[in-house]
C-alpha positions, 0 to 999 in steps of 0.5 A: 976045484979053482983056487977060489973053491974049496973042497968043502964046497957044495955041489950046486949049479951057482957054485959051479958056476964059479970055478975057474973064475976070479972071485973078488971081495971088496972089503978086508973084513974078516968076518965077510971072509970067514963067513964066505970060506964057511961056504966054500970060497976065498975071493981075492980081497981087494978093500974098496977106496970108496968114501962112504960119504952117500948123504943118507937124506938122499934116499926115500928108504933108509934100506936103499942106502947101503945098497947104493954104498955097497953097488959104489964099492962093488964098481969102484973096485972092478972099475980099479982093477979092469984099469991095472990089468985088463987081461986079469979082470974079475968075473964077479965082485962082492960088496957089502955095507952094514948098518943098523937102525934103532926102530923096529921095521920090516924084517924081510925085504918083502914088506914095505916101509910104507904100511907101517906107523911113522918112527924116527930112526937113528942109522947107526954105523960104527961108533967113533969113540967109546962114548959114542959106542956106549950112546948106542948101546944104551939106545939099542938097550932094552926089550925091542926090536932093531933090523940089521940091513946088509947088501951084497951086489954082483955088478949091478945086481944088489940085494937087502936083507934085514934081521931083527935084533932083539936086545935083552933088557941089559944093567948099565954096568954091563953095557958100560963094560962091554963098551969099554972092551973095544969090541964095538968100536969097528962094528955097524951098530956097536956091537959083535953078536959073534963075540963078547956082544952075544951077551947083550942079545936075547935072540935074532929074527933072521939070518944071523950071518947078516948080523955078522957081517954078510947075508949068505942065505941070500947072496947064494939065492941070487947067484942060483936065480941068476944062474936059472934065469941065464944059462949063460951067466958067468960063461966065457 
């Protein structure tokens, strides 16, 4: 096994694509590397420098925006590293970006926004203050359903996947003091479903590691589609 692989690591064509290579993810999130060592890999962590600051006007879908500011991470990143060490370049770069938006749409990639009614959404990232996490919250509140979109991208290869989150029909007082806990404030829509946020939900429809943080299922679908497509994919 490479340094990248564990031993735990199933024995699949798109993992064993990876051994001997270097693995990089551009994010310090450590749900993102918790959820990926799950599966058998440890990249190299190497957090992007890019701004984020893509206007969300800019794009026809809401869903394109994170995976546009995933793909900046992803290049920034390789684009970085190939310039400090040419010889240690990575094979392959992992960049996700996750947001949340307050009104129901489809919740696979398959369906289009289009042939659905008309709805203004709220995009939700990460609260900046306790009082603004709360406003999600409450907004979030409620028997409805509310998707989690997240996008991985190999170069310039990106995906998106969305999870419906369905929030139970919370008494104030219980989101007031989930919010003043804290845990919402470094999460994409205010909330943790893995931590003290799973008491707000009443279930997903969905991958729920996307609304941890990464879409496993989908990221290892795209390397084994990559890998049957091009035998050659990731050869040296």
């Amino acid at each position: 096994m490479s340094k990248h692989i564990l031993p735990h690591a199933l024995s699949i064509p798109a993992i064993k694509k990876l051994q001997g290579k270097r693995i990089v993810l551009a994010s310090n999130s450590p749900r993102r590397k918790e959820i990926l060592r799950t599966f058998g890999i440890v990249p190299d962590v190497v957090p992007s420098k890019f701004e984020e600051d893509l206007p969300v006007s800019s794009f026809e879908e809401i869903h394109e925006y994170p995976v546009a500011t995933a793909s900046h991470k992803a290049v920034e990143v390789y684009e970085r590293l190939v310039a400090e060490d040419p010889d240690n370049a990575p094979d392959i770069v992992i960049a996700a970006d996750t947001v949340v938006l307050t009104h129901a749409q489809p919740a696979t990639s398959d369906l289009g926004y289009s042939v659905l009614p008309e709805t203004k959404q709220e995009l939700l990232e990460k609260p900046m203050s306790e009082v603004d996490n709360l406003r999600m919250l409450m907004d979030l509140n409620g028997n409805a359903m509310y998707p989690v979109l997240t996008s991985p991208g190999y170069q310039t290869k990106s995906i998106d996947e969305r999870t419906l989150v369905y929030f139970a029909d919370n008494p104030r007082h219980i989101v007031e003091a989930y919010a003043k806990s804290g845990e919402g404030i470094d999460r994409a829509g205010g909330f943790a479903i893995q931590g003290l946020g799973g008491m707000l939900i009443r279930k997903i429809d969905g991958d729920f590691n996307n609304v941890v943080g990464f879409p496993a299922a989908s990221f290892f679908k795209l390397l084994d589609l990559l890998v049957e497509e091009d035998p050659d994919f990731l050869a040296l």
